[in-house]
C-alpha positions, -999 to +999 in steps of 0.1 A: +720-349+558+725-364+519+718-398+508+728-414+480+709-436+456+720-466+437+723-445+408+740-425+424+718-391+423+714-373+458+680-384+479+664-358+502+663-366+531+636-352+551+635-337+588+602-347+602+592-332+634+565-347+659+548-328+684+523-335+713+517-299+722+502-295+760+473-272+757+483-253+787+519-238+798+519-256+829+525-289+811+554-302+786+553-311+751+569-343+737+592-341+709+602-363+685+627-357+656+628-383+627+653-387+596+634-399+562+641-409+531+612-419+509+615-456+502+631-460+534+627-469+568+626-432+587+651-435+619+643-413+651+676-394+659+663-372+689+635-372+711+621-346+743+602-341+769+600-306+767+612-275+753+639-268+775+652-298+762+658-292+727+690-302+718+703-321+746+697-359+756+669-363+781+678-377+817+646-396+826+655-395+857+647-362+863+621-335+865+619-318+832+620-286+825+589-266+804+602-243+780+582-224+758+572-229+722+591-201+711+626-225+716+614-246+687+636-224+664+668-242+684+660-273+663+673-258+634+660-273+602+625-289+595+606-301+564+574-312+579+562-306+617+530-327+630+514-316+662+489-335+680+468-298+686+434-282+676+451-260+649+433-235+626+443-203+607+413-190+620+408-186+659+397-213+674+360-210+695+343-240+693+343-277+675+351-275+639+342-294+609+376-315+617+367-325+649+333-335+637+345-352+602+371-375+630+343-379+657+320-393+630+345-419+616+364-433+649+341-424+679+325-454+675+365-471+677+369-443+713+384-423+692+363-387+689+380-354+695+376-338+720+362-300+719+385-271+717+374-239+732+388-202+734+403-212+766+417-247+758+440-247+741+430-208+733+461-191+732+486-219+731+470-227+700+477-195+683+516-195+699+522-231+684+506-219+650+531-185+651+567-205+661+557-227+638+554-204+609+584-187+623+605-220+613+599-215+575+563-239+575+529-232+560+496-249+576+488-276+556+446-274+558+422-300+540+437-298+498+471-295+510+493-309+477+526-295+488+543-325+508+570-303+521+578-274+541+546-276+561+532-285+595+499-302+602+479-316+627+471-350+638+455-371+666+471-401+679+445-420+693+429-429+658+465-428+642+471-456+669+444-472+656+458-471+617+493-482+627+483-514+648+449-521+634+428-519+666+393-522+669+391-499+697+416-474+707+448-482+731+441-479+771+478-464+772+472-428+793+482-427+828+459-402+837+430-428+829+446-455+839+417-460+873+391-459+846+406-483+822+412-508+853+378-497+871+367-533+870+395-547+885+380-545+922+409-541+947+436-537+922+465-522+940+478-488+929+513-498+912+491-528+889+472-500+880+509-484+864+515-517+851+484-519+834+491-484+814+530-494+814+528-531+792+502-506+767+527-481+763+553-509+758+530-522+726+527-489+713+565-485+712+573-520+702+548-512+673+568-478+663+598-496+670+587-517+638+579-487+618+604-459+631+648-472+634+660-461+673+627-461+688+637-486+716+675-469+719+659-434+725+625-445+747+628-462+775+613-493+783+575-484+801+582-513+831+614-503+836+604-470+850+581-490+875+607-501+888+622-467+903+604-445+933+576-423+917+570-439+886+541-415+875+562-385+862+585-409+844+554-429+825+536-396+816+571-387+800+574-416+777+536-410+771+539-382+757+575-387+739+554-416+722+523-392+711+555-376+695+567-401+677+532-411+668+530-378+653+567-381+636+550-412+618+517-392+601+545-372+592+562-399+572+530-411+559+521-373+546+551-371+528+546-403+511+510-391+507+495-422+526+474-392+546+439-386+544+427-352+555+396-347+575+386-312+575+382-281+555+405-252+544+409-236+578+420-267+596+423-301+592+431-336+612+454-356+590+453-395+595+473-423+576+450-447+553+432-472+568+455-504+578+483-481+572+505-492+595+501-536+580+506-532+546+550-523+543+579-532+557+602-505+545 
C-alpha cells in the first residue's frame, strides 16, 4: 500500500502485526493486522483467531481452527510484529530482568508478569521467536533504535493501563471472570459473562478510538451472550483484542512513544505513561 502526502512525496505505510501468542499448542493465538501511516490514525484491516485463519475472514460462529506458528509466513509482508509472549534470544528458564523491571512498576496497578519457565511457554517461545525471524524481522531487545523491520514483545495488561489511564488493571478475562465477581454472592453464571462481556466492550470501544475498523472487524462482547455457549465466542474476541492491543504498542514503537523495560536479551515494551489521552490522530 502507497500514501500520498500533501506534497505529494510517497508516505510509507507500515504493516503492523499484533500477536497474543498462546503459550501452549493446544490454544489459538489472536491476530491482528493494522495499516499505519505516521501522523495518521492506523486502521485494522484483518484480524484472527488463529493460525489457520490467516487470510480468510473469521466466522465467530464457529470453532476455530489452531494452526501453527509456522503459517505466519501466509501474511505476507510485515514491518513490525508485537507479541504479547516471554521472548528472549536467549533460552528462556526462569524470570528475567524484564519481567522484574514490569513487576516493579505496575504490580502495584495488578499488573506483574507472570513467570516464564522452560516448560511455559518453553518451546513455543523459541517457535514464535524462529517464524518470526523467518518473516524478515530482528528482536528488538532493550536499545532497540531501528523502528522498522522488527518484532517485539509486549504485555497488554499494563498497556491497557497506558491506553485508558486505569488505576488498576481491566477485569476483562473470562477465565477469571468467578474471581473478579467473587463478591457478588449468588450471582448467576451468564451475569458472570456479562460482567467480563461490558469490560471487553470498554476495551474495544477504547481501541476503537485509537485503531479505524475496530468495531467493523470485532464483534460486539454482549452480542455473543446472546447465542448458546457464549464462552468460546468471548475468549475469541479476548484474545483478538490482546491482538489488537498489541497492534497498538506497535504503532506507538514506530512513532517511538515506547518505553523498553528490559535488557539486551529481552525486553517488555510499553507506550509512555498516559499514552493513550494525550492525541487524537
Amino acid at each position: 500500500m502507497r500514501d500520498v502526502s500533501e506534497a505529494g512525496k510517497p508516505m510509507a505505510c507500515l504493516r503492523i502485526l499484533g500477536f497474543d501468542a498462546a503459550w501452549t499448542t493446544k490454544n489459538p493465538s489472536g491476530l491482528a493486522l493494522v495499516d499505519y501511516v505516521k501522523g495518521r490514525r492506523p486502521t485494522l484491516v484483518w484480524v484472527g483467531r488463529s493460525f489457520a485463519e490467516i487470510g480468510q475472514t473469521p466466522v465467530w460462529s464457529a470453532k476455530a481452527h489452531l494452526g501453527s506458528a509456522g503459517m505466519l509466513a501466509r501474511i505476507g509482508r510485515v514491518d513490525i510484529a508485537v507479541v504479547d509472549m516471554p521472548l528472549s534470544a536467549k533460552r528462556i528458564v526462569r524470570r528475567r530482568p524484564s519481567d522484574d523491571a514490569i513487576s516493579r512498576q505496575y504490580s502495584g496497578r495488578g499488573a506483574g508478569t507472570h513467570s516464564p519457565s522452560p516448560d511455559r511457554p518453553g518451546k513455543q517461545a523459541a517457535i514464535v521467536f524462529d517464524a518470526l525471524r523467518a518473516l524478515g524481522l530482528s528482536f528488538a531487545a532493550a536499545g532497540a533504535t531501528v523502528r522498522t523491520g522488527c518484532f517485539l514483545e509486549t504485555y497488554p495488561h499494563p498497556a491497557i493501563i497506558e491506553l485508558i489511564g486505569l488505576d488498576y488493571r481491566l477485569p476483562y478475562k473470562v477465565a477469571r471472570r468467578w474471581a473478579y465477581t467473587k463478591d457478588h454472592v449468588g450471582l448467576m453464571s451468564i451475569d458472570r459473562f456479562r460482567f467480563v462481556a461490558e469490560k471487553l466492550g470498554e476495551l474495544r470501544a477504547a481501541l476503537g478510538q485509537r485503531i479505524h475498523g475496530v468495531s467493523a472487524l470485532v464483534p460486539d462482547p454482549l452480542t455473543i451472550l446472546e447465542k448458546p455457549g457464549m464462552a468460546p465466542g468471548l475468549k475469541a474476541i479476548e484474545d483478538v483484542l490482546d491482538a489488537v492491543v498489541c497492534a497498538w504498542v506497535g504503532v506507538e514503537f514506530a512513532s517511538d512513544r515506547a518505553i523498553a523495560f528490559g535488557d539486551h536479551h529481552s525486553a517488555i515494551w510499553l507506550p509512555k505513561a498516559g499514552a493513550g489521552l494525550l492525541r487524537t490522530e
